[in-house]
DSSP file (Angstrom, degrees, kcal/mol; ACC not computed):
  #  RESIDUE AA STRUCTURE BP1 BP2  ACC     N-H-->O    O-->H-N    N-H-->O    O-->H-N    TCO  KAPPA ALPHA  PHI   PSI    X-CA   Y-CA   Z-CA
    1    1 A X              0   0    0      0, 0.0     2,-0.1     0, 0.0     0, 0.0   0.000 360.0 360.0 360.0 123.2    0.0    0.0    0.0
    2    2 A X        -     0   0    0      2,-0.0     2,-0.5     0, 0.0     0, 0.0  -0.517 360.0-131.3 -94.0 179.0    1.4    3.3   -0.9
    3    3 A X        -     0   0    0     -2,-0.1     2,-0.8     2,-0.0     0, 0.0  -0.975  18.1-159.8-113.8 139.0    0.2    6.8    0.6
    4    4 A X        -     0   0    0     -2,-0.5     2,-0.1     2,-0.0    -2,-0.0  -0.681   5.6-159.0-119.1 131.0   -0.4    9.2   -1.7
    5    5 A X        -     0   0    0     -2,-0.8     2,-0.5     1,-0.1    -2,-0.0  -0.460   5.1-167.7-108.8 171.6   -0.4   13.0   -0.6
    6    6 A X        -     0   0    0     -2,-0.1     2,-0.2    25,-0.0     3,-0.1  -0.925  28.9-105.6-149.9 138.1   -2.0   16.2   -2.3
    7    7 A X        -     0   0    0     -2,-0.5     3,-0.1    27,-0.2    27,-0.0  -0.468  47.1 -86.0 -61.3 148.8   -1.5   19.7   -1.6
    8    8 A X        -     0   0    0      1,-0.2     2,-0.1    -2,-0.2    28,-0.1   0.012  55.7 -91.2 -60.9 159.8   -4.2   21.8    0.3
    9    9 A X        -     0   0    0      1,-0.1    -1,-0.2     2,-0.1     3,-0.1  -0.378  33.8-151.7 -85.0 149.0   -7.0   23.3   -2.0
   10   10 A X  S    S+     0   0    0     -2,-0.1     2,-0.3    -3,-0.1    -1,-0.1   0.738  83.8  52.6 -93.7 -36.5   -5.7   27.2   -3.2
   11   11 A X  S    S-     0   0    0     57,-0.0     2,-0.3     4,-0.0    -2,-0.1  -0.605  76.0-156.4 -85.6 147.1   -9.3   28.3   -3.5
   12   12 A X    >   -     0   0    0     -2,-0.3     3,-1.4    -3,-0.1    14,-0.3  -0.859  36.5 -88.4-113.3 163.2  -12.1   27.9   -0.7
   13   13 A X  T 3  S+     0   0    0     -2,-0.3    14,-0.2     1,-0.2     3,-0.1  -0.436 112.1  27.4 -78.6 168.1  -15.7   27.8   -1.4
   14   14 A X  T 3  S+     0   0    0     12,-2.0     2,-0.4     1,-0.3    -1,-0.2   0.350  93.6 129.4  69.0  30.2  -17.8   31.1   -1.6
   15   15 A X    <   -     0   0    0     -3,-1.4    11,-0.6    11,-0.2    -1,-0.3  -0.724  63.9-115.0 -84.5 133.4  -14.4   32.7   -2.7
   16   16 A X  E     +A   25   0A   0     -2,-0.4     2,-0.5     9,-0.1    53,-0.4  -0.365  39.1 178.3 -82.8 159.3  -14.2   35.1   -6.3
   17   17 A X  E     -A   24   0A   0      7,-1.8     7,-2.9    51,-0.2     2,-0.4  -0.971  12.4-161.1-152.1 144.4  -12.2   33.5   -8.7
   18   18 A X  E     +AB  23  67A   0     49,-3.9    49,-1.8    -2,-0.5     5,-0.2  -0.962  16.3 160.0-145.2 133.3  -11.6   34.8  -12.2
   19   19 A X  E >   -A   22   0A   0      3,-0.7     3,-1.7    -2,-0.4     2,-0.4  -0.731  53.0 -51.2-141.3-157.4  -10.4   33.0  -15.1
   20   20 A X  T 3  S+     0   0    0     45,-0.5    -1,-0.1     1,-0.3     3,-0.1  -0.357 126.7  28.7 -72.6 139.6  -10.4   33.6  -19.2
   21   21 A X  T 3  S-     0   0    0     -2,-0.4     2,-0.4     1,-0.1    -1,-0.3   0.799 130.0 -56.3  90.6  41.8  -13.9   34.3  -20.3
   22   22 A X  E <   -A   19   0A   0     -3,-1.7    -3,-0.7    20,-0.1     2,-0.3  -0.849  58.2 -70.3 129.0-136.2  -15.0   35.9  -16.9
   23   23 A X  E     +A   18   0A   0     -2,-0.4    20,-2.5    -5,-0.2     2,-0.3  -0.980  37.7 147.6-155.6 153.7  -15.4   35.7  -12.7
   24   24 A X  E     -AC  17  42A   0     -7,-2.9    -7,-1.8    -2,-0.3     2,-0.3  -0.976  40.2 -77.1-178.2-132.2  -17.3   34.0  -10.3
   25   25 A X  E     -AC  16  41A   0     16,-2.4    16,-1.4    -2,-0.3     2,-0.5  -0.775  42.8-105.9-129.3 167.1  -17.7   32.5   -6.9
   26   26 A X  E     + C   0  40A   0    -11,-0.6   -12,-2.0   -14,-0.3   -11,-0.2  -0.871  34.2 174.5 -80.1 120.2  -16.4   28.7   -5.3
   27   27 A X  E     -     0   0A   0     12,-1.4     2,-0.2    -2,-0.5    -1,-0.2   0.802  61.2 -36.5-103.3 -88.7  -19.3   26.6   -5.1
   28   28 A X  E     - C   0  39A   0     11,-1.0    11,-3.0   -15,-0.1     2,-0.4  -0.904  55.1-139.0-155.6 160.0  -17.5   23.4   -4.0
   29   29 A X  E     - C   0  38A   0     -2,-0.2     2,-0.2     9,-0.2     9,-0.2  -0.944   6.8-167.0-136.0 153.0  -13.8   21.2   -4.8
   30   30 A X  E     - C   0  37A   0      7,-0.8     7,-1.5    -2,-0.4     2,-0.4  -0.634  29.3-122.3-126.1 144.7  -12.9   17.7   -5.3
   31   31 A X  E     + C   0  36A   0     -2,-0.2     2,-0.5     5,-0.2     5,-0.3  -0.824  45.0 171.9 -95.8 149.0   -9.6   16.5   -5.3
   32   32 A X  E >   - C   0  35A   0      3,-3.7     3,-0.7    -2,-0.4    -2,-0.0  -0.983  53.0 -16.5-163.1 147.4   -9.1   14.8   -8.8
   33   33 A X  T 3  S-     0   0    0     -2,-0.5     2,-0.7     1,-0.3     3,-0.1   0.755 126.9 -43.0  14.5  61.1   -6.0   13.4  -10.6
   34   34 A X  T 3  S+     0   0    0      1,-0.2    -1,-0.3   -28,-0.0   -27,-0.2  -0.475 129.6  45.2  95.4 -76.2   -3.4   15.0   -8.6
   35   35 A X  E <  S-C   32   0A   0     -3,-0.7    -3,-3.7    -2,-0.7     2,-0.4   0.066  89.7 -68.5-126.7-139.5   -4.9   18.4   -8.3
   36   36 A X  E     -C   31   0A   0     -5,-0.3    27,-1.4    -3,-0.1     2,-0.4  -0.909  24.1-154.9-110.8 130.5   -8.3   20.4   -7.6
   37   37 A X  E     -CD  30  62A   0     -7,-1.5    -7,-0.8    -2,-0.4     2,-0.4  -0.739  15.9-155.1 -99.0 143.4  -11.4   20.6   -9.6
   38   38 A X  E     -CD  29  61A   0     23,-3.6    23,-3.6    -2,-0.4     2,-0.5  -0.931  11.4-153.8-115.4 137.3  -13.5   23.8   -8.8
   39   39 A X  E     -CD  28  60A   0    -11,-3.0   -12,-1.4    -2,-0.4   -11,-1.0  -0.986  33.8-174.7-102.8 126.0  -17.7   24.2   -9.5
   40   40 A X  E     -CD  26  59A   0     19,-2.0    19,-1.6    -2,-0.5     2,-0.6  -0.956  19.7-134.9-132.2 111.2  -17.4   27.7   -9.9
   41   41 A X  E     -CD  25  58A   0    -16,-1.4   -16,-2.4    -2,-0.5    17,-0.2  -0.670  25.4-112.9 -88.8 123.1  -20.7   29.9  -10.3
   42   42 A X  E     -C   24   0A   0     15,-1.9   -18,-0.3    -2,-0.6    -1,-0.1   0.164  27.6-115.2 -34.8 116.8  -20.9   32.6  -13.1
   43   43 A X        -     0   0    0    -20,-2.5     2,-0.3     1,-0.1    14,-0.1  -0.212  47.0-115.6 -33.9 177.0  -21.0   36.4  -11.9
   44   44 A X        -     0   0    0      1,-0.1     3,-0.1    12,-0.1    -1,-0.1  -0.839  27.9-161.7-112.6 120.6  -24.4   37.4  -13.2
   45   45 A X        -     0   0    0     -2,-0.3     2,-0.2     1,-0.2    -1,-0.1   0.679  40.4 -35.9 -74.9-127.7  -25.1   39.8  -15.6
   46   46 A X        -     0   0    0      1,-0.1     2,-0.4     3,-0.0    -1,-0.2  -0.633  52.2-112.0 -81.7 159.7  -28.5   41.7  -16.3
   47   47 A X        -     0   0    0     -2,-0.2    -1,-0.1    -3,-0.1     5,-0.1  -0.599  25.8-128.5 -91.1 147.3  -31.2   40.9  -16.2
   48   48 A X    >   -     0   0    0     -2,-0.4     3,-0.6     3,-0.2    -1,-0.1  -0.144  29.6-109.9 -70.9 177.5  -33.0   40.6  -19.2
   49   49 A X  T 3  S+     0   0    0      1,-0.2    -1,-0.1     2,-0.1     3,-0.1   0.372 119.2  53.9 -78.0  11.6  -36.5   42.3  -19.6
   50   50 A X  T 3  S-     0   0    0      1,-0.2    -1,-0.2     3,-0.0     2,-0.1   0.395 109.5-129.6-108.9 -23.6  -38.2   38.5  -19.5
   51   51 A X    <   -     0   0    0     -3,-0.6    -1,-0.2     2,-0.0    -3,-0.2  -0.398  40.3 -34.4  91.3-173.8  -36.5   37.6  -16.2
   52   52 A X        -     0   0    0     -2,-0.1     2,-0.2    -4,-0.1     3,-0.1  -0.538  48.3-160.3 -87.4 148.8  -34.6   34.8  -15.4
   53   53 A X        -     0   0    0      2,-0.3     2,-0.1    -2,-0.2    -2,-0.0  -0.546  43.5 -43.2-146.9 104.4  -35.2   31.8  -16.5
   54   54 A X  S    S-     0   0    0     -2,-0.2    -1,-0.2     2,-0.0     0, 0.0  -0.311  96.7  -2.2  56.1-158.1  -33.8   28.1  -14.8
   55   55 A X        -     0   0    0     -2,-0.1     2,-0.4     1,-0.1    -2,-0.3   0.293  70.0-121.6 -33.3 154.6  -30.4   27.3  -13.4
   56   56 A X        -     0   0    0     -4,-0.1    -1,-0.1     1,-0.0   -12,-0.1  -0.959  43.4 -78.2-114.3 138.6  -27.5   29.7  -13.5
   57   57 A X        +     0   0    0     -2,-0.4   -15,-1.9   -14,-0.1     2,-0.6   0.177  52.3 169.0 -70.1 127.5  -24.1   29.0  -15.2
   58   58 A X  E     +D   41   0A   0    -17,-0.2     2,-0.3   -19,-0.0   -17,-0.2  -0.943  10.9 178.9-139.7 118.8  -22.0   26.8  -13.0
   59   59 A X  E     -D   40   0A   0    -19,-1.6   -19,-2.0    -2,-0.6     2,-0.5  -0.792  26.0-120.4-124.8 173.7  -18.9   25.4  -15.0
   60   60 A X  E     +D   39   0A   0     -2,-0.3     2,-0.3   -21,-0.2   -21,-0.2  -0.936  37.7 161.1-121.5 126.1  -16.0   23.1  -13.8
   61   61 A X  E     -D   38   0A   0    -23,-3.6   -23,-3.6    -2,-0.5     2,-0.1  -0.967  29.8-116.1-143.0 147.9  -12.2   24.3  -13.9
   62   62 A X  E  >  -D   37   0A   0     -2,-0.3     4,-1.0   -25,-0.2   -25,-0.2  -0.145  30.3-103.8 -61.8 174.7   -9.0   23.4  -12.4
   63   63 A X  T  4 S+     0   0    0    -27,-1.4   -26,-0.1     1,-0.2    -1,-0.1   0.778 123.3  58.5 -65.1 -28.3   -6.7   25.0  -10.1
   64   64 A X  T  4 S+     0   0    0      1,-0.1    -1,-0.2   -28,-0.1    -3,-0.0   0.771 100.7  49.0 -62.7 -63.3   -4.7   25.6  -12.8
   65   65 A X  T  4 S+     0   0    0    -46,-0.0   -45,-0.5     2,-0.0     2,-0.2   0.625 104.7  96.8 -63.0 -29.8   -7.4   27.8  -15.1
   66   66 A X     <  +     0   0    0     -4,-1.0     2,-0.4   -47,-0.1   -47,-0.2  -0.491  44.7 170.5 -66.9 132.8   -8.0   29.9  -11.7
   67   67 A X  B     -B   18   0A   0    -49,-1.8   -49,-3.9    -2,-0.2     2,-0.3  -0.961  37.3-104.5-138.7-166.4   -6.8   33.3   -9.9
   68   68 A X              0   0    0     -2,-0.4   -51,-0.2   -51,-0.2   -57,-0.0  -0.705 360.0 360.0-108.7 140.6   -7.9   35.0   -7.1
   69   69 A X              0   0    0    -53,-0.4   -52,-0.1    -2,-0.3    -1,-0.1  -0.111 360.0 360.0 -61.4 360.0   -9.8   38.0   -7.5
């Protein structure tokens, strides 16, 4: 049995993060192949004149694809 050991997460959840095509907040992380996956929820822009309409944009990035705000 080996141990295998992983550096602490950079980001924490409800923390802003920005990376290319825009910003948002930490959600949640997983540790995954070696390093940290982030669910990172989308700033929001305006709202249109129809309202909102389901779910709000929630995408999945590495640690890598992240900085701090």
């Amino acid at each position: 049995m080996t141990a295998t050991f992983m550096k602490l997460p950079k980001f924490r959840n409800t923390q802003w993060v920005s990376f290319i095509g825009g910003e948002g907040v930490v959600r949640s992380y997983t540790p995954e192949s070696g390093t940290w996956t982030y669910l990172i929820e989308m700033a929001l822009g305006l709202e249109p004149d129809f309202g909102r309409v389901g779910a709000e944009t929630m995408i999945l990035l590495t640690e890598s694809d992240l900085q701090t705000t």
